[in-house]
C-alpha positions in Angstrom: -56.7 -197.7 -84.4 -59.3 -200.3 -84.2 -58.3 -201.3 -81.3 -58.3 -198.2 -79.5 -61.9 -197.8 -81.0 -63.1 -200.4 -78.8 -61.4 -199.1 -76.2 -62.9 -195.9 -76.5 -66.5 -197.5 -76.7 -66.6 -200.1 -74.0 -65.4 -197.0 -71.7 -68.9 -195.0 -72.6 -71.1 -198.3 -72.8 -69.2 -198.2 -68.8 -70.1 -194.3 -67.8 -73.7 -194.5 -69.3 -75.5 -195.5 -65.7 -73.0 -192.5 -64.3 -74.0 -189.8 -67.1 -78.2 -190.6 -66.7 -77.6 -190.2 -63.1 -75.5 -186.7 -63.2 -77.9 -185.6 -66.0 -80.2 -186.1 -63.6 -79.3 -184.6 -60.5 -77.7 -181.3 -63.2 -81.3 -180.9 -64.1 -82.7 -180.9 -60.5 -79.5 -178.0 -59.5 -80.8 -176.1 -62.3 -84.3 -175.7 -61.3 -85.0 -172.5 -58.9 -87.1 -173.7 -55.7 -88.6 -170.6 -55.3 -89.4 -169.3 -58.7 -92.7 -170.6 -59.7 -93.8 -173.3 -62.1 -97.0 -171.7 -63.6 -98.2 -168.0 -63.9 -100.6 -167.0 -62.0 -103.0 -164.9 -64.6 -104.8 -163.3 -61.8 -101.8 -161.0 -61.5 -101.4 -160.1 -65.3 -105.2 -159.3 -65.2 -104.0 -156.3 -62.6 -101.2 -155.8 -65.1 -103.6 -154.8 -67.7 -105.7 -153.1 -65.9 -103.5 -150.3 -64.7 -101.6 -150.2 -67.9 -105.6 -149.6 -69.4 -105.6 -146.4 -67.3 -102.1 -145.4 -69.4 -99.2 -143.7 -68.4 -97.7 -139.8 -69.0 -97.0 -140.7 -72.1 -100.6 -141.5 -73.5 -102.8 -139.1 -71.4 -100.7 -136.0 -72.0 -100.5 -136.4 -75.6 -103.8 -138.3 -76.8 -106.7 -137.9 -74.1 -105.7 -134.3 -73.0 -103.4 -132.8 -76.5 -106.2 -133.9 -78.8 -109.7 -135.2 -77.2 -109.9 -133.0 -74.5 -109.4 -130.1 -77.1 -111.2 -130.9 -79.9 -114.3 -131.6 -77.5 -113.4 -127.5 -75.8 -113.4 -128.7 -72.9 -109.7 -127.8 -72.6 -107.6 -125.6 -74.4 -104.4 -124.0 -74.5 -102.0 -121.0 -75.9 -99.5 -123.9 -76.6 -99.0 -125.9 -80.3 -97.5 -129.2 -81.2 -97.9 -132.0 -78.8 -99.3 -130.5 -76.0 -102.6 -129.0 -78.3 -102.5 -130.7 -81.7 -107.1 -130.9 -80.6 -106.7 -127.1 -80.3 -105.0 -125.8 -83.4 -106.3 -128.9 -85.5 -102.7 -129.5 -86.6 -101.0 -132.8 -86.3 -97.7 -133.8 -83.8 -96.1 -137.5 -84.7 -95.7 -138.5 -81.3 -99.6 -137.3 -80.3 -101.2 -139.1 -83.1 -99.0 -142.0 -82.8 -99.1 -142.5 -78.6 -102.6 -144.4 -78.4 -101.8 -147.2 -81.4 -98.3 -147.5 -80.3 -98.5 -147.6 -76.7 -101.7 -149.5 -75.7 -101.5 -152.4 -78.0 -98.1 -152.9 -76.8 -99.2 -152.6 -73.6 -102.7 -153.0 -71.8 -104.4 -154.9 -75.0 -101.2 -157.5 -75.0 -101.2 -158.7 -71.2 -105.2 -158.6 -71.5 -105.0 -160.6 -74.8 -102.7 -162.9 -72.9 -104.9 -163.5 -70.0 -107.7 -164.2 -72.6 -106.0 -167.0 -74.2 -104.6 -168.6 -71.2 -108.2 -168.7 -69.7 -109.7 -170.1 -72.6 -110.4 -173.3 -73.9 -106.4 -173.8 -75.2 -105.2 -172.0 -72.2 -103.0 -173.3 -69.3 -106.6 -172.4 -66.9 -109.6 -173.4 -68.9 -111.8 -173.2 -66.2 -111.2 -170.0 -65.5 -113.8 -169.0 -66.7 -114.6 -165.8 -64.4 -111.3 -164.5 -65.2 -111.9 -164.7 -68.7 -114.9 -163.0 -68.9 -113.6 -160.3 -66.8 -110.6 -160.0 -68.9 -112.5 -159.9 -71.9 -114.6 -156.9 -70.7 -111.2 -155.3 -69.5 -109.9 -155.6 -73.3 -113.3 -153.7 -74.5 -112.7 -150.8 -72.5 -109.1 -149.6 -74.2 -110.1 -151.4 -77.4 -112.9 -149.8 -78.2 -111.6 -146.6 -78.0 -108.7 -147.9 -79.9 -111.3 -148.1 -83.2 -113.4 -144.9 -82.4 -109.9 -143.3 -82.9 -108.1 -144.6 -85.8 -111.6 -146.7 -87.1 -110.1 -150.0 -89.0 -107.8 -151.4 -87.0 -105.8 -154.7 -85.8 -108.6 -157.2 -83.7 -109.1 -160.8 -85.0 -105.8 -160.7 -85.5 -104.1 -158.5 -83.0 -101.9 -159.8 -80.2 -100.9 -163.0 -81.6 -97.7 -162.6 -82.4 -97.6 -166.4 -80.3 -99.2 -167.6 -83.6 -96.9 -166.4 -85.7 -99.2 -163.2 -87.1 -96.6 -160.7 -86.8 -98.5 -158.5 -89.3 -102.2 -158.6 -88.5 -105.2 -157.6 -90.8 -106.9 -154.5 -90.3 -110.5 -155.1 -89.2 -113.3 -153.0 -90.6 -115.0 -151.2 -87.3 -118.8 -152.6 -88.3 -117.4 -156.1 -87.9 -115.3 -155.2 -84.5 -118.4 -153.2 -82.8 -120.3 -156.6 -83.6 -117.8 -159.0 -81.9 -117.4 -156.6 -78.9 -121.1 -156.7 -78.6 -121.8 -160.5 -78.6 -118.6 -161.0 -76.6 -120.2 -158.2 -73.9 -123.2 -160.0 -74.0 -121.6 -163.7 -73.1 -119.5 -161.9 -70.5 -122.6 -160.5 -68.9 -123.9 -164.1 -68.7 -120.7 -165.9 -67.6 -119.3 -164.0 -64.6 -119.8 -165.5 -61.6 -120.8 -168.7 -62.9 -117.3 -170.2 -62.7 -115.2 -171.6 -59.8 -112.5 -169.0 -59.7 -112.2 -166.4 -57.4 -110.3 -163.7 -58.7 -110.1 -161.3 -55.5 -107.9 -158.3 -54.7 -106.2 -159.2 -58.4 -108.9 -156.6 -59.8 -107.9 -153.5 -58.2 -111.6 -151.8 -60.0 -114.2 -153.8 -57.8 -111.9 -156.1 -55.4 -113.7 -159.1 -57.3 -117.2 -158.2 -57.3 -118.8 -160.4 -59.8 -122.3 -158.8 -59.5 -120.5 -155.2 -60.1 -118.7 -157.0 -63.2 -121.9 -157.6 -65.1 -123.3 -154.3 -64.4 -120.0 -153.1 -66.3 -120.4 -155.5 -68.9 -124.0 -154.5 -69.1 -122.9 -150.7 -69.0 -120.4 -151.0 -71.5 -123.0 -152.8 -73.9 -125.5 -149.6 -73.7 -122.7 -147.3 -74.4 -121.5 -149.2 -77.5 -125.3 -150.2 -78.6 -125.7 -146.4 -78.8 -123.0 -145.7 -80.3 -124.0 -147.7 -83.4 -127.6 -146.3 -83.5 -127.5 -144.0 -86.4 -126.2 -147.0 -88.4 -127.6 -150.3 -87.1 -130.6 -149.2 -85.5 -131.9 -152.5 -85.2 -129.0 -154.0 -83.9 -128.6 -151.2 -81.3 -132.0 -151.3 -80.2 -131.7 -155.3 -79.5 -128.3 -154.5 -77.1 -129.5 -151.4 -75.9 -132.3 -153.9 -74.4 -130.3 -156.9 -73.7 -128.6 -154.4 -71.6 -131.0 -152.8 -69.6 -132.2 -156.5 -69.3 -129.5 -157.9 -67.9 -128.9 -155.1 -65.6 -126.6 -151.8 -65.8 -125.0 -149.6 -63.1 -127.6 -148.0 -60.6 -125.5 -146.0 -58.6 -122.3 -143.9 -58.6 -120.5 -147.0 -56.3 -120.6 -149.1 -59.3 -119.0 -146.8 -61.6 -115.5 -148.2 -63.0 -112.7 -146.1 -61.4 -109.3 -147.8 -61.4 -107.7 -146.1 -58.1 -104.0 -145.3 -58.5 -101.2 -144.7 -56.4 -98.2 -142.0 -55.8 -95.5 -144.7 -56.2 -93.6 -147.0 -56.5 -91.6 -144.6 -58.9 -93.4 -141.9 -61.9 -93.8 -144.1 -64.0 -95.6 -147.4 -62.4 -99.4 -146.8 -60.9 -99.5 -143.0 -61.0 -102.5 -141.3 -62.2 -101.0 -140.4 -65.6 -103.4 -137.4 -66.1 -102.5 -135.8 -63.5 -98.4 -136.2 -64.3 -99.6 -134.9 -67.8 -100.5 -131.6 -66.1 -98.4 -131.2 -63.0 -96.1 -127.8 -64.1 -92.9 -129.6 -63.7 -93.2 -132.9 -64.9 -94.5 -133.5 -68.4 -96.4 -130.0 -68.5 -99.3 -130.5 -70.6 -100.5 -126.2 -70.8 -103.7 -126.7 -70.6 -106.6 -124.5 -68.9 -110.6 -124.5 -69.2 -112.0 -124.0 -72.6 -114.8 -121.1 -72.4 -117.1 -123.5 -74.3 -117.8 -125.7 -71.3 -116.6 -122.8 -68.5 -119.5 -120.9 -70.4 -122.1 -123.8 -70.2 -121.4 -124.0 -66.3 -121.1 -120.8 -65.7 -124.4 -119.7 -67.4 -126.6 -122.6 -65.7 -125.3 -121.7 -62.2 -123.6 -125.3 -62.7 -121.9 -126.5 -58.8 -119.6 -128.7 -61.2 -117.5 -125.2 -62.4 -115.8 -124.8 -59.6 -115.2 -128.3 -58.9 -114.2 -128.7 -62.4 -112.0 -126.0 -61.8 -109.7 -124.2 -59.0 -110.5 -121.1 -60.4 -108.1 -118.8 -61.5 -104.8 -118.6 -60.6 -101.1 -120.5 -60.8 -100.7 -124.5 -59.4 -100.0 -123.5 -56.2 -102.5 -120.8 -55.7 -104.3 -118.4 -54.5 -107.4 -119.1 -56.9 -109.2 -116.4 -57.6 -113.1 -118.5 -57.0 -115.7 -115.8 -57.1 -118.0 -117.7 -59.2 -119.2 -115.1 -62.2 -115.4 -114.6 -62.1 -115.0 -117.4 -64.4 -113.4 -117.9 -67.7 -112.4 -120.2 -70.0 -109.8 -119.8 -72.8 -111.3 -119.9 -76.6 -109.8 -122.8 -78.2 -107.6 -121.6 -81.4 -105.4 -118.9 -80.0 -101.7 -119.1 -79.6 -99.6 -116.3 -77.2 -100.4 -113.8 -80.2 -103.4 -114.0 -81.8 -104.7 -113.6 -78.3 -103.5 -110.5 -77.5 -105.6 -108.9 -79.9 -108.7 -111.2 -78.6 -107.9 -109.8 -75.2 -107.7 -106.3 -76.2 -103.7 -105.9 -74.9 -100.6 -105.6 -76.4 -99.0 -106.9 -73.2 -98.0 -110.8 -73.0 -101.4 -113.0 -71.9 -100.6 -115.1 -68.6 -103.1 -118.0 -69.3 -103.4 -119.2 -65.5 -104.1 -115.2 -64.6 -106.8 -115.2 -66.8 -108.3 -118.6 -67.3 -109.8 -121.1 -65.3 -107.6 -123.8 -65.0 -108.2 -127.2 -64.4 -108.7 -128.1 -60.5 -105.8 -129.3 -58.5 -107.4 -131.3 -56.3 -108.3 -133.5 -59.2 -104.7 -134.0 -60.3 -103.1 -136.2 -57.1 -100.9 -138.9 -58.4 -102.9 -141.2 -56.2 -106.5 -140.0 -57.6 -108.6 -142.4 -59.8 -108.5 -143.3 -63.4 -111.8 -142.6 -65.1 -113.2 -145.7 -67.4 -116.9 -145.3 -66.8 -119.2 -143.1 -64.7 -122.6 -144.2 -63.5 -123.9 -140.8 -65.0 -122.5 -141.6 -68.4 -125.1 -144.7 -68.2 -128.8 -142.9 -66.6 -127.9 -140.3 -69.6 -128.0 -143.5 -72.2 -130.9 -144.6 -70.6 -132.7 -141.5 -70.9 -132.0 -141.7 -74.8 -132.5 -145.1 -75.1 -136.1 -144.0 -73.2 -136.8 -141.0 -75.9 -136.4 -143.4 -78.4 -138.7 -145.9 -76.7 -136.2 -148.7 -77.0 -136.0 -148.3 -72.9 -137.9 -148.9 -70.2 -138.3 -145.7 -67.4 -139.3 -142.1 -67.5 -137.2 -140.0 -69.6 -136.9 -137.0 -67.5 -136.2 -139.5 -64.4 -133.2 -140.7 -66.0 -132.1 -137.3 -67.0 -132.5 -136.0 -63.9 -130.6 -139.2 -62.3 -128.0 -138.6 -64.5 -127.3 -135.0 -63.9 -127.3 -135.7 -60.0 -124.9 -138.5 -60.2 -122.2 -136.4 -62.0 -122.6 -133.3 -59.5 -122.1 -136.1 -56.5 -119.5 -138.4 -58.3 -116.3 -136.0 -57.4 -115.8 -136.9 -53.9 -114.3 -139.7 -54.7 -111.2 -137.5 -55.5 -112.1 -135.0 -52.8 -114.5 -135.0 -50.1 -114.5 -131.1 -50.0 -116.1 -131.6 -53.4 -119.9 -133.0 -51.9 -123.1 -131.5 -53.4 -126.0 -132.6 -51.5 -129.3 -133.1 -52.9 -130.8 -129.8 -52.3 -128.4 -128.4 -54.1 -129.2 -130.5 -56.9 -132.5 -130.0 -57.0 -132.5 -126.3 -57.4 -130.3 -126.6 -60.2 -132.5 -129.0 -61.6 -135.5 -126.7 -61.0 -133.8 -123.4 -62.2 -132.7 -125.6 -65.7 -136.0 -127.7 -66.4 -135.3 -130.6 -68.3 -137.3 -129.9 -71.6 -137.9 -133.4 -73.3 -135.2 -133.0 -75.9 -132.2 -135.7 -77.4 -130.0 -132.3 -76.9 -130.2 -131.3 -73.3 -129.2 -135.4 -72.7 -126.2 -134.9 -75.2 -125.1 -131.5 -73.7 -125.2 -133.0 -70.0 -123.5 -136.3 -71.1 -120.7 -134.0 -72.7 -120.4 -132.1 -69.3 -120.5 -135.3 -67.4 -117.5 -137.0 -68.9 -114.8 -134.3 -67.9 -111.8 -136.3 -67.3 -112.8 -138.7 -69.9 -112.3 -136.9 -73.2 -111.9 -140.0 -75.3 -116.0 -140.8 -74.4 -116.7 -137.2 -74.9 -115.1 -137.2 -78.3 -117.1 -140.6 -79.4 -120.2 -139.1 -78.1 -119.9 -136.1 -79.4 -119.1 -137.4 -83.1 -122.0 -139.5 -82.5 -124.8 -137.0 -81.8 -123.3 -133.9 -83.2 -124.3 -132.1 -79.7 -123.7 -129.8 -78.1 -122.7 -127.5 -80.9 -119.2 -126.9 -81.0 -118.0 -124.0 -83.0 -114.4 -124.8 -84.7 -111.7 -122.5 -85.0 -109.9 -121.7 -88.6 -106.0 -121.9 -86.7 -103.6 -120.7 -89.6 -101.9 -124.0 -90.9 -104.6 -126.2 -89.8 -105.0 -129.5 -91.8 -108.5 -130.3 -92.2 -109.8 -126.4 -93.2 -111.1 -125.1 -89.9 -113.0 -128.4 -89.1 -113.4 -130.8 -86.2 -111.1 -133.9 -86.4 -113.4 -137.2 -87.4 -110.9 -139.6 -86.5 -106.7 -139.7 -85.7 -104.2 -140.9 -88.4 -103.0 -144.0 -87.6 -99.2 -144.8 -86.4 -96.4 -143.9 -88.5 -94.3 -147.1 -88.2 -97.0 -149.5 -87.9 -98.3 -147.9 -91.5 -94.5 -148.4 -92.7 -93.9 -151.8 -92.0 -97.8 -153.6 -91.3 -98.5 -154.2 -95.6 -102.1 -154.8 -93.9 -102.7 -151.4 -93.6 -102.5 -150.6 -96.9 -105.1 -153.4 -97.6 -107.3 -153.2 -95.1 -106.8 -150.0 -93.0 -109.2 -146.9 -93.1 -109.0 -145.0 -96.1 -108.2 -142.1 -96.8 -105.8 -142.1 -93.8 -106.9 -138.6 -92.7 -108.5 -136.6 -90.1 -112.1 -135.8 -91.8 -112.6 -139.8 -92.7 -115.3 -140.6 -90.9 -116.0 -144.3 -89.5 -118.3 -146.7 -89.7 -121.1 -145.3 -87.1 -119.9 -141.3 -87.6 -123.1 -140.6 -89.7 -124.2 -137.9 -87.7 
């Protein structure tokens, strides 16, 4: 036995040179020449910026089943997923879809792109694409806290660390950090030696159009904490204006989509949320804001809206023809409103949402130009701005009437007609005419709306009493948060908003 023991080992001692070299050459034939050796973060930045603009999934049940509604400026005969915002009831899969979908999503390959750009990263001096990024995460994430309020942020989308269960942040300390983080982004774009190109699909690698977003996005979110933090508001509201914000509707921030490759990658998920035989979301115009057009001799209603009439037409467009459904009413209760015992068709009867605004290929609203001139002239009226009130005002109203070509060309208002509007509906010096134009401005982005309109309390929405509803014929103040995340995160428990229910207000909701 010992003898074949040294047998056995002077063989190996022989083969040694033999295995290091086949090792060698195994470890080369395993290595794919073409795949590549380092990601290039550029392209995950586009990731995240198209999964930002969300899919069917999201937009049908979030954005237009509850913001759109609860803001009336949609509503709809339909309950349960498709207008939990109207009948003030709640739907598992509508409450859940922004937590469950967007930080599994857009917020992850952004977070990613963060922390590979950063000082720890594999492209440290990235430093462009990191500022950009972080702007990018602000836009979903910020939303992601007016919704639910305390949520995952120091913590979230580090599931690289280990933190597979992440504290829930309170939404004072979160609208703090996304402040100071705006403001360093502002600073630091274009000051690195990356060129990040046609990898951002919003503004082809513009750096100067960056920091006017950055810039933008600071006034919006300065604002939004000024019934709470005044002081701090005020200093970002004039950091801000400082540093310099949008000035035209060519630097708003519209993600453009496209009609393929298949449903579900780069098409418009809005429109796909309405489109009759895909998801099917039953939705026409709510007469609050058909009323407030309609009444002003607005050129936005029948932009806003085909007019009346079934997908494929003909629309009924004769313009005092207008009208928008009450929000509240299901197929029964609105027989009686109607004065008919006969079945209501809603599309025969109501204004419906404009199909010209619902190609797969059309844009994905983030932030309008309008949205920021109607900040300004509150940050103005509060004399934390610079400018003339009424000049921003009146800036503001003109750049939503003229933004809409951008998903139609047939949709141009040209400045005369603007101006008579603007002379037949005087702007009269108040914080409410701003708040009721900002609410009309932001059709097609109900999630702003909503925050806005929490935020000011204007215009003055009258809530319906729907027979079941959960909150006693009120307004939602915020969405419950995700079923599954509550189940199994013990974090949310701790340190998530409490109660966990629709009238708990957040941190800047003082209104």
């Amino acid at each position: 036995m010992k003898y074949l023991n040294k047998i056995v080992l002077l063989a190996l001692v022989c083969m040694m040179p033999l295995i290091s070299c086949d090792t060698d050459e195994l470890v080369e034939l395993n290595l794919n020449p073409t795949a590549a050796n380092e990601l290039d973060w550029r392209f995950m930045f586009t990731q995240g910026q198209v999964q930002a603009a969300e899919n069917r999934y999201v937009n049908g049940r979030c954005h237009l089943g509850i913001c759109s509604h609860l803001i009336q400026q949609m509503a709809s005969l339909e309950s349960g997923e498709r207008a939990m915002g109207d009948k003030y009831t709640r739907n598992e899969d509508s409450k859940n879809s922004y937590m469950w979908y967007v930080y599994t999503n857009s917020l992850k390959t952004l977070a990613e792109v963060i922390r590979q750009t950063g000082p720890d990263g594999t492209n440290p001096n990235w430093t462009n694409l990191h500022h950009m990024a972080q702007v990018m995460y602000i836009i979903p994430m910020h939303i992601m806290t007016d919704l639910y309020v305390n949520v995952p942020y120091s913590e979230a989308n580090k599931g690289v660390d280990g933190i597979f269960f992440p504290v829930y942040d309170s939404q004072e300390s979160i609208y703090k950090d996304m402040l100071n983080k705006l403001d360093a982004a502002a600073s630091a774009i274009g000051t690195g030696p990356d060129n990040v190109g046609a990898a951002d699909v919003i503004y082809g690698g513009d750096f100067g159009k960056w920091k006017k977003l950055a810039n933008s996005l600071m006034l919006r979110l300065a604002m939004r904490i000024s019934n709470v933090d005044p002081g701090t508001a005020q200093t970002f509201v004039q950091k801000a204006i400082a540093g310099g914000v949008m000035t035209s509707n060519d630097d708003a921030c519209w993600l453009p989509m496209s009609p393929g490759p298949s449903l579900w990658f780069n098409t418009n998920g809005m429109s796909r949320a309405l489109i009759p035989d895909d998801w099917g979301g039953l939705s026409v115009m709510s007469k609050t804001l058909v009323d407030f057009l309609r009444d002003r001799n607005d050129p936005r209603l029948l932009i806003y809206s085909s007019g009346i009439g079934p997908w494929a037409g003909p629309f009924n467009t004769d313009y005092a023809a207008q009208k928008g459904l009450p929000n509240g009413y299901d197929t029964e209760t609105i027989k009686e409103y109607e004065g008919t015992t006969e079945a209501v068709d809603q599309y025969a009867t109501y204004s419906r949402l404009n199909v010209k605004l619902l190609d797969l290929d059309d844009p994905h609203m983030f932030m309008n130009y309008a949205e920021v001139e109607f900040l300004l002239a509150e940050a103005a009226l509060k004399g934390w701005g610079d400018g003339n009130t009424e000049a921003h005002y009146n800036a503001g109203v003109k750049a939503s009437m003229q933004q809409w070509t951008i998903y139609d060309a047939s949709f141009t208002v040209d400045d005369a007609a603007v101006d008579a509007y603007l002379s037949a509906n005087p702007f009269d010096g108040t914080e409410q005419m701003i708040a009721e134009q900002h609410w009309a401005a932001n059709y097609l982005n109900w999630y702003e709306a909503y925050s806005n309109w929490r935020r000011t309390a204007m215009p003055a929405l009258t809530p319906n009493n729907y027979p079941g509803n959960l909150t006693g014929g009120q307004i939602f103040r915020r969405i419950q948060y995700y079923t599954n995340e509550i189940a199994n995160n013990p974090n949310a428990a701790a340190t998530g908003t409490k109660p966990d229910d629709f009238m708990t207000r957040g941190w800047w909701d003082v209104k």
